[in-house]
C-alpha atoms as an extended CHARMM CRD file, in Angstrom:
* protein
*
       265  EXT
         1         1  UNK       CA              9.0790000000      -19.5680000000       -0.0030000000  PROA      1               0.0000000000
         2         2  UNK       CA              6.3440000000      -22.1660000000        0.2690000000  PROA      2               0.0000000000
         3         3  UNK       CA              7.4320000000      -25.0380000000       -2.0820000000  PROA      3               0.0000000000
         4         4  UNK       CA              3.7640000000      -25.3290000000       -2.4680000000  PROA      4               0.0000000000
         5         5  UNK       CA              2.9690000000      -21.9490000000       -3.9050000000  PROA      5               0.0000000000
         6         6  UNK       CA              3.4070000000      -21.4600000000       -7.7180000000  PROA      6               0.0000000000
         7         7  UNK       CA              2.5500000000      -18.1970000000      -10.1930000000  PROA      7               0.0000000000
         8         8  UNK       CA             -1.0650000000      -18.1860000000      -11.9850000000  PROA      8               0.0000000000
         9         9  UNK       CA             -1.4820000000      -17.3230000000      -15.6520000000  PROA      9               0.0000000000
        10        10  UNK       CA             -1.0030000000      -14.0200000000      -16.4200000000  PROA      10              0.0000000000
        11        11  UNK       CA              1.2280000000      -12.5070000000      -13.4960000000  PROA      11              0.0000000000
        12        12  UNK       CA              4.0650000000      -10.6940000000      -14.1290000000  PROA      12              0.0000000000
        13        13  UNK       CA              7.3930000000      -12.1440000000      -12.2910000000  PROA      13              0.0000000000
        14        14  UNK       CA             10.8850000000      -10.8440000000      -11.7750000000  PROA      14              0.0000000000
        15        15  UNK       CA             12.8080000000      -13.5320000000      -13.6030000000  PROA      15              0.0000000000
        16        16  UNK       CA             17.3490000000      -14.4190000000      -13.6850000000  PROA      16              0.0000000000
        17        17  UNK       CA             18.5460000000      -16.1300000000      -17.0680000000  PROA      17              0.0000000000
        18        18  UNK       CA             19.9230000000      -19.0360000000      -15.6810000000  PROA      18              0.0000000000
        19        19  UNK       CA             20.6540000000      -20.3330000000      -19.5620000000  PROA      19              0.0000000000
        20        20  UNK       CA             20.2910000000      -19.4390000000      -22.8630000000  PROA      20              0.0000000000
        21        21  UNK       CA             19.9760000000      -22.0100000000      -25.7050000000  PROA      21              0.0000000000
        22        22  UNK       CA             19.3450000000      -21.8880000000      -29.4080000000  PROA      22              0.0000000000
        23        23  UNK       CA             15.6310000000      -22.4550000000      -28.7740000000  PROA      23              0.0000000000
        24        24  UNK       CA             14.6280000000      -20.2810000000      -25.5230000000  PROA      24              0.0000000000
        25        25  UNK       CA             15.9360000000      -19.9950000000      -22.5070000000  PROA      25              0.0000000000
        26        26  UNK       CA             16.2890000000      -21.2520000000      -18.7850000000  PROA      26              0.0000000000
        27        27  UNK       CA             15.4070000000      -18.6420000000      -15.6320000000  PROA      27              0.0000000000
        28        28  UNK       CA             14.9300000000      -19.2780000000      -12.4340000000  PROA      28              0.0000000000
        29        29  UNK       CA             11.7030000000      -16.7940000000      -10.7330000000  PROA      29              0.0000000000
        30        30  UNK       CA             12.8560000000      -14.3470000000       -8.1950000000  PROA      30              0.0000000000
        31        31  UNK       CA              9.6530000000      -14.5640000000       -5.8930000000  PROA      31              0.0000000000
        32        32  UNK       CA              8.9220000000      -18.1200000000       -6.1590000000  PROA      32              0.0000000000
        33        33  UNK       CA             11.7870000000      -19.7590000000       -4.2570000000  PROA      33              0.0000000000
        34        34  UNK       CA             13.5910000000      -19.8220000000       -7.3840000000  PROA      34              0.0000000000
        35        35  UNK       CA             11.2990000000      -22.0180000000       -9.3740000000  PROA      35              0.0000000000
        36        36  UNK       CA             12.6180000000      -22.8250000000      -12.9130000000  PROA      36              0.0000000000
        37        37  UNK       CA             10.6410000000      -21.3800000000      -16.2170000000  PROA      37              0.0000000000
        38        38  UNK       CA             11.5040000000      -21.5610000000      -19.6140000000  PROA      38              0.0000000000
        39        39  UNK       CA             10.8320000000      -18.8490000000      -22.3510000000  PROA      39              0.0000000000
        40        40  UNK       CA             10.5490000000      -20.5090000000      -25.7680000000  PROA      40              0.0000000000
        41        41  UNK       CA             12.1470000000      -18.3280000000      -28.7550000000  PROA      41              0.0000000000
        42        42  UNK       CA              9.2110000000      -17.3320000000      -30.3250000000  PROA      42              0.0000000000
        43        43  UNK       CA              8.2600000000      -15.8180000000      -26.9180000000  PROA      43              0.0000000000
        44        44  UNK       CA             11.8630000000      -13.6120000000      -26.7170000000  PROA      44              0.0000000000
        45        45  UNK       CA             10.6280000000      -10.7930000000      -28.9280000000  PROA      45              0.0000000000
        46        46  UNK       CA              8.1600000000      -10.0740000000      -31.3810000000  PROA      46              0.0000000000
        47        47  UNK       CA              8.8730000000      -11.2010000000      -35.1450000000  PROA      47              0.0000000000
        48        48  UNK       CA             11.1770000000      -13.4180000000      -35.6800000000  PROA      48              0.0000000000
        49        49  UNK       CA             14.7280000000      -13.9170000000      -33.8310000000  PROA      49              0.0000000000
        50        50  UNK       CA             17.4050000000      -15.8360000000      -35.1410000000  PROA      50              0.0000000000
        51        51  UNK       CA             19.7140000000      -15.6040000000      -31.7820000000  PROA      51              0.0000000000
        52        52  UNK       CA             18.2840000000      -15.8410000000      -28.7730000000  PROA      52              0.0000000000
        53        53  UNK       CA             21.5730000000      -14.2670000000      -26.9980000000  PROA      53              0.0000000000
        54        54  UNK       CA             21.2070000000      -10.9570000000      -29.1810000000  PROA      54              0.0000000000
        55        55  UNK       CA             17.9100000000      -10.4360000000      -26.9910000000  PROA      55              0.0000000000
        56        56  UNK       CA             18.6770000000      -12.2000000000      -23.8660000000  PROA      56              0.0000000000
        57        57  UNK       CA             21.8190000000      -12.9610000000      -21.4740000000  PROA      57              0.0000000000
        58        58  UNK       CA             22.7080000000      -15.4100000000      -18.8020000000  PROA      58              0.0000000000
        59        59  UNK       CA             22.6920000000      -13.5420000000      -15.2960000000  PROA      59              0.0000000000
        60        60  UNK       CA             20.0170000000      -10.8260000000      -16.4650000000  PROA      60              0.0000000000
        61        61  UNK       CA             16.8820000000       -9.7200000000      -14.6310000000  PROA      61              0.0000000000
        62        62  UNK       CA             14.0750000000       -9.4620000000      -16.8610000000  PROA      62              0.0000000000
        63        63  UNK       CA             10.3090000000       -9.4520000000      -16.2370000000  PROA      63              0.0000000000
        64        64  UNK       CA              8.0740000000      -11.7710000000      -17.8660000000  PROA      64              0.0000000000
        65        65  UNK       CA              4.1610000000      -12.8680000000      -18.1950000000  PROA      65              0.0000000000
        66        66  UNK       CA              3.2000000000      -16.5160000000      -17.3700000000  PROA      66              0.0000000000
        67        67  UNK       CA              1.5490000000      -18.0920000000      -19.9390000000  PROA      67              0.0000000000
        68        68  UNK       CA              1.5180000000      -21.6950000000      -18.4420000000  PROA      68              0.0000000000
        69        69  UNK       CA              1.5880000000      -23.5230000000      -14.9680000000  PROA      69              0.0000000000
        70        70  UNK       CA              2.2250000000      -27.3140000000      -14.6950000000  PROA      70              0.0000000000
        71        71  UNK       CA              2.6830000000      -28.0350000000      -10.7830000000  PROA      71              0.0000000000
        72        72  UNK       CA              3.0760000000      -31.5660000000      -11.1820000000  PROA      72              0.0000000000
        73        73  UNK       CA              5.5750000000      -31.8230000000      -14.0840000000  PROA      73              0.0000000000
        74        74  UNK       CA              7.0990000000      -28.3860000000      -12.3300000000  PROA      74              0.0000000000
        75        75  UNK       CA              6.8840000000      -26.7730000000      -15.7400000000  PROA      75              0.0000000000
        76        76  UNK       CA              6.4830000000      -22.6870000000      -16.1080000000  PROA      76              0.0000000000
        77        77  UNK       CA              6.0120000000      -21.3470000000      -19.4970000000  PROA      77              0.0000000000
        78        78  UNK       CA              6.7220000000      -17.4470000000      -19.4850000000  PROA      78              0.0000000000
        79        79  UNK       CA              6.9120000000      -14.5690000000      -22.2540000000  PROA      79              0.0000000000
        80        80  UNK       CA              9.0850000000      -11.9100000000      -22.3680000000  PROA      80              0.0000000000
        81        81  UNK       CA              7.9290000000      -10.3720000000      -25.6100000000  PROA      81              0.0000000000
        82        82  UNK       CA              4.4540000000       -9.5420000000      -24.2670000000  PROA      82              0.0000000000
        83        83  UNK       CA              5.4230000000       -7.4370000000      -21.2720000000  PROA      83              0.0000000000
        84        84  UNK       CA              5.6300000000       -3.7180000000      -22.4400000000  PROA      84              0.0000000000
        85        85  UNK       CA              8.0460000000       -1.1510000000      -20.7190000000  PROA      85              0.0000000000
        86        86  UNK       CA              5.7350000000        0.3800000000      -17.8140000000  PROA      86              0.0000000000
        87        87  UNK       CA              4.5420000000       -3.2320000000      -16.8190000000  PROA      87              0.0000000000
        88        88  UNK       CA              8.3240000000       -3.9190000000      -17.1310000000  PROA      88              0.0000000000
        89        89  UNK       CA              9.1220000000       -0.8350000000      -14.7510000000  PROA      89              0.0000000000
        90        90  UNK       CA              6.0810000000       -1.1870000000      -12.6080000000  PROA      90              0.0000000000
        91        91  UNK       CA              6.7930000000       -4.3930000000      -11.4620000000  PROA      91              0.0000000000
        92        92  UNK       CA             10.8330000000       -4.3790000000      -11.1260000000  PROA      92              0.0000000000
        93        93  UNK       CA              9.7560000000       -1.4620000000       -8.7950000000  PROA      93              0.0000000000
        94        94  UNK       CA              7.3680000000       -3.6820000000       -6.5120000000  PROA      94              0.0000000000
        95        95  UNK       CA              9.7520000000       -6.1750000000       -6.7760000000  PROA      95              0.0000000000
        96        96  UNK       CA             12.7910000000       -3.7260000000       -4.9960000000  PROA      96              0.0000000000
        97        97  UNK       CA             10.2830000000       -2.2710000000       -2.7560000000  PROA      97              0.0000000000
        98        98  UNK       CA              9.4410000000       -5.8510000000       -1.1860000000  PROA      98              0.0000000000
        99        99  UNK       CA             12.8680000000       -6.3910000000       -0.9570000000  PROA      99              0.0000000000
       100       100  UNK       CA             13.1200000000       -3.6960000000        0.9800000000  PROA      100             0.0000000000
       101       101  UNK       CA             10.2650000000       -4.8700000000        2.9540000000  PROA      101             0.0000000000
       102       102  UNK       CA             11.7240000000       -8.3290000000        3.5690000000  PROA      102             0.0000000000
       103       103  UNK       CA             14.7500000000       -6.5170000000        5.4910000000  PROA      103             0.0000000000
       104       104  UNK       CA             12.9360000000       -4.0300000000        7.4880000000  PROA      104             0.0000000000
       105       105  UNK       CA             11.4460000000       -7.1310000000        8.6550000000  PROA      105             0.0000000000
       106       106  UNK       CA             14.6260000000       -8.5220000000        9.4050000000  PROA      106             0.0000000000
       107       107  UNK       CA             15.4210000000       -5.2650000000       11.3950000000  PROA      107             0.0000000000
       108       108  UNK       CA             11.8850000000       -5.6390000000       13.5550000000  PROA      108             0.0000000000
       109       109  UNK       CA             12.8000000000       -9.0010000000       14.1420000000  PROA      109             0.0000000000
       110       110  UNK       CA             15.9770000000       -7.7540000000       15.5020000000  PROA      110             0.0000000000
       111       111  UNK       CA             15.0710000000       -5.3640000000       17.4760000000  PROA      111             0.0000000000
       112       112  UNK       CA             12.1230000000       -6.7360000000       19.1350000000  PROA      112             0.0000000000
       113       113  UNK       CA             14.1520000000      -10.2310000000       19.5630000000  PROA      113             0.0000000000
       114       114  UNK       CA             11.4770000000      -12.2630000000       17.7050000000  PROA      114             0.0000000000
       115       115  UNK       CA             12.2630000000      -15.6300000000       16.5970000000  PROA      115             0.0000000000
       116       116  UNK       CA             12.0640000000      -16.9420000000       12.9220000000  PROA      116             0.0000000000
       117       117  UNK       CA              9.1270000000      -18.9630000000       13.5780000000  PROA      117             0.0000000000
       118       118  UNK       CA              7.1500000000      -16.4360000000       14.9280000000  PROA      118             0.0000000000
       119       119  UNK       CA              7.8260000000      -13.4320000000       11.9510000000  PROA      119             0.0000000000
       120       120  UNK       CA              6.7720000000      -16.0030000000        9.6060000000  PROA      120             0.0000000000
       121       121  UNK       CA              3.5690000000      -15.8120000000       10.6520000000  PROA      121             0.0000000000
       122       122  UNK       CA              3.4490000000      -12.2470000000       10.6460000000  PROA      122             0.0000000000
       123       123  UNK       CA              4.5550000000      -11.7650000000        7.2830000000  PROA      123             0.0000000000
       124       124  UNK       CA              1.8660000000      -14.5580000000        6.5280000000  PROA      124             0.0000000000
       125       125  UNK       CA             -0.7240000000      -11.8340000000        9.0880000000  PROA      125             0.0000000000
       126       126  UNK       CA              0.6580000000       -8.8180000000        6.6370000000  PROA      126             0.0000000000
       127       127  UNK       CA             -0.0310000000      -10.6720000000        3.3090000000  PROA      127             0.0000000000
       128       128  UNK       CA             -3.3850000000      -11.6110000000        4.1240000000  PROA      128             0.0000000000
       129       129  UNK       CA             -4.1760000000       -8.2260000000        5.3440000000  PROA      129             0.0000000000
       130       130  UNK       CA             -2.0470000000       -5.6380000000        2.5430000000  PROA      130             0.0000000000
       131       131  UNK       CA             -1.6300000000       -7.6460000000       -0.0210000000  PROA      131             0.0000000000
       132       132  UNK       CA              2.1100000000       -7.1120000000       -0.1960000000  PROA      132             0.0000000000
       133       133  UNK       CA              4.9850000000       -6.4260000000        2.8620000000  PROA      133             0.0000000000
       134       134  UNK       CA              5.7300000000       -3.1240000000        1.3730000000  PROA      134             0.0000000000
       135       135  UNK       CA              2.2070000000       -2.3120000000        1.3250000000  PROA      135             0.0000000000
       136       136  UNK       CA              1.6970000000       -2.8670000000        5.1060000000  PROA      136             0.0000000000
       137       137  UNK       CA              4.9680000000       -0.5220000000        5.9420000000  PROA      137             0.0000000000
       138       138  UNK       CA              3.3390000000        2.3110000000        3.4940000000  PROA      138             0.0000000000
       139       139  UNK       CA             -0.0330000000        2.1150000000        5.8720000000  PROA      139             0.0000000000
       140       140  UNK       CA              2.3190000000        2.0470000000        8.8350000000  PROA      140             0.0000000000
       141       141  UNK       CA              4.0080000000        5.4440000000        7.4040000000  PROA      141             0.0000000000
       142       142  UNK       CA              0.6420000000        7.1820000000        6.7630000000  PROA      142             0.0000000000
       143       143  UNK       CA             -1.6910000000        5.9670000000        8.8870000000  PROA      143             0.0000000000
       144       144  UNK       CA              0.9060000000        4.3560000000       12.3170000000  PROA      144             0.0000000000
       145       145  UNK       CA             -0.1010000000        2.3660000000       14.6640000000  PROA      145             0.0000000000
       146       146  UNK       CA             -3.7050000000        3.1430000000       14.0070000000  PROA      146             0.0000000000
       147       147  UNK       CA             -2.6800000000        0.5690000000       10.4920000000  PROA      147             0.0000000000
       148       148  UNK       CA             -2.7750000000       -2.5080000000       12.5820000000  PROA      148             0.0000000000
       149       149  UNK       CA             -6.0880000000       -1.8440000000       14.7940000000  PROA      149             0.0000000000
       150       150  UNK       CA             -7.6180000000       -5.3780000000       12.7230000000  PROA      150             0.0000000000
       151       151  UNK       CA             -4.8950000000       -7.3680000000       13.3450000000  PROA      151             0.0000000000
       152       152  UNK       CA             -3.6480000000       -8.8760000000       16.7700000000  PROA      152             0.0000000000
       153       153  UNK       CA              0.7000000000       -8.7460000000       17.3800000000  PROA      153             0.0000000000
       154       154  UNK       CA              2.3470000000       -8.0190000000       20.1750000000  PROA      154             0.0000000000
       155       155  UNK       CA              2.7590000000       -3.6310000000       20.6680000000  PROA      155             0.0000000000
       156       156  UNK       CA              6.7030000000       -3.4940000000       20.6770000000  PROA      156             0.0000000000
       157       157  UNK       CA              6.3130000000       -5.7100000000       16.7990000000  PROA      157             0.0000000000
       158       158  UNK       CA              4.0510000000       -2.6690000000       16.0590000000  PROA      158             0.0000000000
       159       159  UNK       CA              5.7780000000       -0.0300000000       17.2900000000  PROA      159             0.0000000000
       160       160  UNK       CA              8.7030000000       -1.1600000000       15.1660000000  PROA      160             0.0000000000
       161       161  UNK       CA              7.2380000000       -1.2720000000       12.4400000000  PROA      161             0.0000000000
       162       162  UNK       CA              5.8290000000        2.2310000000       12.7370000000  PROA      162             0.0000000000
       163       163  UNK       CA              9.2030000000        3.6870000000       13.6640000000  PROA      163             0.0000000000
       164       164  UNK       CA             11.0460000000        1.5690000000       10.4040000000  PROA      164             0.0000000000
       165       165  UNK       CA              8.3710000000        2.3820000000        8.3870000000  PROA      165             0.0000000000
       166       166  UNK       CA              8.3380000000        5.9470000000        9.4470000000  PROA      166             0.0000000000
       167       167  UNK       CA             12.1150000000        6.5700000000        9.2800000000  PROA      167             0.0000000000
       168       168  UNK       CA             12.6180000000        4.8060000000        5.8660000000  PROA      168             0.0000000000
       169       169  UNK       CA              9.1410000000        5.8090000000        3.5780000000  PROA      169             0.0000000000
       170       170  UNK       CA              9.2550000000        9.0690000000        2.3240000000  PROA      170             0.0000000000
       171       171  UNK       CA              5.6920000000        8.9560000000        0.8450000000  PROA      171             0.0000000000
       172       172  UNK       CA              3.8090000000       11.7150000000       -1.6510000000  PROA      172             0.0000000000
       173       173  UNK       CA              1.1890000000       13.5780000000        0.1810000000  PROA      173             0.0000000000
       174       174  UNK       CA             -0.5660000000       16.9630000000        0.7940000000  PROA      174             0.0000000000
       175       175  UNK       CA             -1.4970000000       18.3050000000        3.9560000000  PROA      175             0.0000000000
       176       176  UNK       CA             -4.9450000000       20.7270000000        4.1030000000  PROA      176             0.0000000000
       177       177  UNK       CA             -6.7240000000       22.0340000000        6.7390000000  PROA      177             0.0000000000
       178       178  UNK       CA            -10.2610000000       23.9320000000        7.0770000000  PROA      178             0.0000000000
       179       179  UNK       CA            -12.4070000000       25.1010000000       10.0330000000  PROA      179             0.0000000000
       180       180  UNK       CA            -15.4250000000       24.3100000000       11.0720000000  PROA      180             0.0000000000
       181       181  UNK       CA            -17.7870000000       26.9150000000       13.5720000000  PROA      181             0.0000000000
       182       182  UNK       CA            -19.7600000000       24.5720000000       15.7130000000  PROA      182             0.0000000000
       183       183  UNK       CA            -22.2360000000       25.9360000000       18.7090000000  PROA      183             0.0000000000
       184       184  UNK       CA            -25.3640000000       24.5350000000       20.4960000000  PROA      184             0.0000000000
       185       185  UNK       CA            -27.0960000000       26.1980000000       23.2360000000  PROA      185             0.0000000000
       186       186  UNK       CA            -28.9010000000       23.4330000000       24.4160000000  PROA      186             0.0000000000
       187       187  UNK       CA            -28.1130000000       21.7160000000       28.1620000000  PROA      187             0.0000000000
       188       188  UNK       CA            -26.2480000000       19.1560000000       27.1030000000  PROA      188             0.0000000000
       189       189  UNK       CA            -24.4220000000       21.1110000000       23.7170000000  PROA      189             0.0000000000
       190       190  UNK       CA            -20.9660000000       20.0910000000       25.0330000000  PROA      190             0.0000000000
       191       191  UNK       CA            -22.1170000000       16.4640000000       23.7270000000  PROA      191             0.0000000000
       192       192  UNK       CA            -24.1030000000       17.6290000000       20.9220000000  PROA      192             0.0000000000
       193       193  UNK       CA            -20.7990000000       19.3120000000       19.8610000000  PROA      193             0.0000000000
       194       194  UNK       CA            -18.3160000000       16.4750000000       20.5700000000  PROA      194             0.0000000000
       195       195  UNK       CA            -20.8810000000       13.6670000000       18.3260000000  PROA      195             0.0000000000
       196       196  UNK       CA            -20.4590000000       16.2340000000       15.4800000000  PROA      196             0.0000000000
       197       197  UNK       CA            -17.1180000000       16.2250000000       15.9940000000  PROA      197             0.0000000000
       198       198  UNK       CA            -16.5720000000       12.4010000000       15.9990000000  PROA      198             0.0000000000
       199       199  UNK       CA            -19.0720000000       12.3400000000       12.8790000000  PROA      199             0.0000000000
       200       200  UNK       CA            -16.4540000000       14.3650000000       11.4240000000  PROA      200             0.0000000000
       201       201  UNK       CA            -13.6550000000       12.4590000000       11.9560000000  PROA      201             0.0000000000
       202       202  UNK       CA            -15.4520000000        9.3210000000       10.9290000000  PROA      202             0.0000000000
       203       203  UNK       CA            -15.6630000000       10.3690000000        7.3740000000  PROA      203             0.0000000000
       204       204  UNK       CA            -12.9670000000        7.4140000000        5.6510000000  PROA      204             0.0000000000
       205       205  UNK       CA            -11.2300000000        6.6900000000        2.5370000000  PROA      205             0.0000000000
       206       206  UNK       CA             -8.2910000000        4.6150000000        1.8640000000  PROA      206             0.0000000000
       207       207  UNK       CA             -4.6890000000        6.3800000000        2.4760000000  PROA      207             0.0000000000
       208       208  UNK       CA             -6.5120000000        9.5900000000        3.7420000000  PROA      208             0.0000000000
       209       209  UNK       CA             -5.6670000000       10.9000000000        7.4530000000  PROA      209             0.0000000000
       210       210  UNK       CA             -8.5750000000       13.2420000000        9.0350000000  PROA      210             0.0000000000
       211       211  UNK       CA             -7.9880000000       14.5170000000       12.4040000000  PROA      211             0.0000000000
       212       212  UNK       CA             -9.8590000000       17.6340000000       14.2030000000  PROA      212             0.0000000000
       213       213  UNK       CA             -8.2610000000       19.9390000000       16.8330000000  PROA      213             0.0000000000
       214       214  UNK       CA             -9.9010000000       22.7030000000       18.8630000000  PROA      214             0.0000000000
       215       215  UNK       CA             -8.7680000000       26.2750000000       17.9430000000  PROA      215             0.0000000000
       216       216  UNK       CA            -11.0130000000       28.2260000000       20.1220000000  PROA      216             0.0000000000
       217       217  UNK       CA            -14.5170000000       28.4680000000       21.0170000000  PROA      217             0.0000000000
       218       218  UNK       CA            -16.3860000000       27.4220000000       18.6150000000  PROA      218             0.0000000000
       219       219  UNK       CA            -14.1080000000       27.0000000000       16.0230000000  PROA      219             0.0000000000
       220       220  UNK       CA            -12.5030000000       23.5870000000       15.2120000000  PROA      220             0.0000000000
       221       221  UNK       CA             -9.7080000000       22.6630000000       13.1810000000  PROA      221             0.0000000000
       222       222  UNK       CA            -10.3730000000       19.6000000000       10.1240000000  PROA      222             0.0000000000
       223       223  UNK       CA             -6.3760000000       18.4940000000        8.9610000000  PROA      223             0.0000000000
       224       224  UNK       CA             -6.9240000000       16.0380000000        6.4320000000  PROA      224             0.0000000000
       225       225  UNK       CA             -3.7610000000       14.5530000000        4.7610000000  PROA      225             0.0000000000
       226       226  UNK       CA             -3.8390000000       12.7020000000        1.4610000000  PROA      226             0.0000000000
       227       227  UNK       CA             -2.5960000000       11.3800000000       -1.8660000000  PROA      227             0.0000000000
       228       228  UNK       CA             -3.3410000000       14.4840000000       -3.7660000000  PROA      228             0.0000000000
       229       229  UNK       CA             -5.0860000000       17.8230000000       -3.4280000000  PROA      229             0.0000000000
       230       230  UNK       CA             -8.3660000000       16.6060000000       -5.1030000000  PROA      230             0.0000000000
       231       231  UNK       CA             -8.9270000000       14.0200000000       -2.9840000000  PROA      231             0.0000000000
       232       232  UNK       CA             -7.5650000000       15.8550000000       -0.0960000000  PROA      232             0.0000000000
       233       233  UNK       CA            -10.3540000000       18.3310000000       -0.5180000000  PROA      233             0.0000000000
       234       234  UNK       CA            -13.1230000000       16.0710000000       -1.2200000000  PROA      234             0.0000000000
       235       235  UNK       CA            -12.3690000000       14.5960000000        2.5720000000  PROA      235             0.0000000000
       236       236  UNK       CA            -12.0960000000       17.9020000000        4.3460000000  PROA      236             0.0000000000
       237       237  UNK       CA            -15.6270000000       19.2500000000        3.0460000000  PROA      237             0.0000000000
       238       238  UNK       CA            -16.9260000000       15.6540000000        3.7240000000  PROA      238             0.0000000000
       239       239  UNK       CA            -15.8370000000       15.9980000000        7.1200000000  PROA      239             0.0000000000
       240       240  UNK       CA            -16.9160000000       19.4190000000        7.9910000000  PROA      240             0.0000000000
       241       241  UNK       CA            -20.3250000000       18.5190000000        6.0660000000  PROA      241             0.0000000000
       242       242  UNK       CA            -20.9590000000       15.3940000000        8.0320000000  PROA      242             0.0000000000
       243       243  UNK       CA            -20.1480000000       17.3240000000       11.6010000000  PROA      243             0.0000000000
       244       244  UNK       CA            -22.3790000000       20.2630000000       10.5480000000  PROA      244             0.0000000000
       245       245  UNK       CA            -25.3440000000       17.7280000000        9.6610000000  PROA      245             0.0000000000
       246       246  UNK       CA            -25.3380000000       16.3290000000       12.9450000000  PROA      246             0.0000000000
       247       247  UNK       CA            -25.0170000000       19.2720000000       15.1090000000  PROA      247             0.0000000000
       248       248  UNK       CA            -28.0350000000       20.1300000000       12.9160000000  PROA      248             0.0000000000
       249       249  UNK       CA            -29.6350000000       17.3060000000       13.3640000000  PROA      249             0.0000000000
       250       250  UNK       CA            -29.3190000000       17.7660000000       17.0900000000  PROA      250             0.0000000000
       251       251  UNK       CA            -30.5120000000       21.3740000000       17.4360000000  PROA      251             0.0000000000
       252       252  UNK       CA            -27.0050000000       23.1490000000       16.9820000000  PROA      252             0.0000000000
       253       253  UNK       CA            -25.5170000000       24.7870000000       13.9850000000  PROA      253             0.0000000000
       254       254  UNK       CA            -22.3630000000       24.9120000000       11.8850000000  PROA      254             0.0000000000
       255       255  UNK       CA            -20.0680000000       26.6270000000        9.6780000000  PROA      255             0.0000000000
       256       256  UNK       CA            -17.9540000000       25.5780000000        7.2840000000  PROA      256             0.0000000000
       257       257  UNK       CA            -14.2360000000       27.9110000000        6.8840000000  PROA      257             0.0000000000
       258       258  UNK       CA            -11.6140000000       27.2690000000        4.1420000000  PROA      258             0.0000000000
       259       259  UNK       CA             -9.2460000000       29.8590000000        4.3280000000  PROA      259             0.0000000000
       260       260  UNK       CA            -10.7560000000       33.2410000000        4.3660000000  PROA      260             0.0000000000
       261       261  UNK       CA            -13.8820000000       32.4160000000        2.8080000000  PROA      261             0.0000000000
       262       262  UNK       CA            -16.8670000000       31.6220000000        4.6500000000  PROA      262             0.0000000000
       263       263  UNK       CA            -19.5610000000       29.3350000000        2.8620000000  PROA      263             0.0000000000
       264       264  UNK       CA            -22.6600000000       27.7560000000        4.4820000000  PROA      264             0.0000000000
       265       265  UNK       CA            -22.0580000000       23.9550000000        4.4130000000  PROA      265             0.0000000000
């Protein structure tokens, strides 16, 4: 960790009691190289606490807010009475899953033979561009290779990711499918056809998959897989209406098919 980067106010960090005194006590910050804080007693718990150690125990993990950052004297002040149990959970759980993250790297690094030099600038490529390491192997699960198309590394750091990613992240998703009818009798309706088909794929939103498949003439297959059903629907009839709009647009026409009902798009 960057000696140089520090929490800001109002983060939550994954914290170890290093030492507990009469007036607070001592941990050292999990995701910040191991940077020292200090939470003061009347930050342990809410109302008043005569012993700190009734609330709070050297060697425990416990999740607190920062309240105060002094770079230059090296000074955190944290609270551990104003984190509530779901931010508590929440963040323990990002906490393991970058963890995680940290040694699938390892295992990329591995298997690709990459020096240490050069996969600390890709986590420093992945942070700019998910946010978090476990957030870029989550893309890589749903989305594969197609996750990285902004961002230049080498193909074999890629494919390992994908295939780590893949192998490891089990993640919560529905798969739907619809059909759309599309025919132009025009000259050139093979093209007419396949730029309503590309509009159709085109439709985005984050974490949502949309591919089309040919079935037989002139039905087309829209798969769209995504978080939940809701928005898994809202995709597939933006798809098929976006590809039934252009082949309109261009002198075709369109169907829309989900399941055994037919409705006019």
């Amino acid at each position: 960790m960057d000696e140089n980067i520090w929490p800001e106010s109002g983060d939550f960090v994954v914290c170890t009691v290093k030492n507990v005194t009469d007036f607070g006590a001592y941990v050292t910050l999990e995701e910040f190289g191991g940077k020292e804080g200090f939470i003061h007693i009347s930050e342990i718990k809410a109302g008043w606490v005569k012993y700190v150690r009734d609330h709070i125990r050297e060697g425990q993990k416990v999740v607190c807010k920062v309240l105060n950052v002094d770079s230059s004297r090296r000074h955190i002040d944290l609270s551990l009475k104003d984190v509530n149990e779901h931010q508590r959970r929440e963040k323990i759980q990002d906490w393991k899953n970058e963890q995680k993250a940290v040694k699938w790297l390892q295992f990329v690094a591995e298997e690709t033979n990459t020096s240490n030099k050069e996969m600390d600038k890709i986590k420093v490529k992945l942070l700019e561009n998910f946010g978090s390491l476990y957030s870029a192997f989550e893309e890589a699960a749903m989305n594969s290779e197609d996750a990285f198309n902004e961002i230049k590394m080498k193909k074999k750091i890629i494919s390992s990711i994908v295939s780590i990613a893949q192998n490891n992240i089990k993640l919560p998703f529905v798969d739907i499918a619809g059909f759309v009818d599309l025919n132009c009798y025009l000259p050139d309706g093979i093209e007419i056809i396949k730029q309503a088909l590309q509009a159709g794929t085109d439709v985005e939103e984050d974490g949502v998959k949309v591919d089309i498949s040919y079935t037989g003439a002139p039905r087309y297959r829209i798969k769209v897989i995504a978080p939940d059903y809701k928005i898994a629907e809202s995709v597939l009839k933006k798809s098929a209406n976006a590809a039934i709009a252009t082949i309109e647009k261009l002198g075709g026409e369109g169907e829309f098919h989900r399941h055994n009902d037919t409705v006019k798009a």
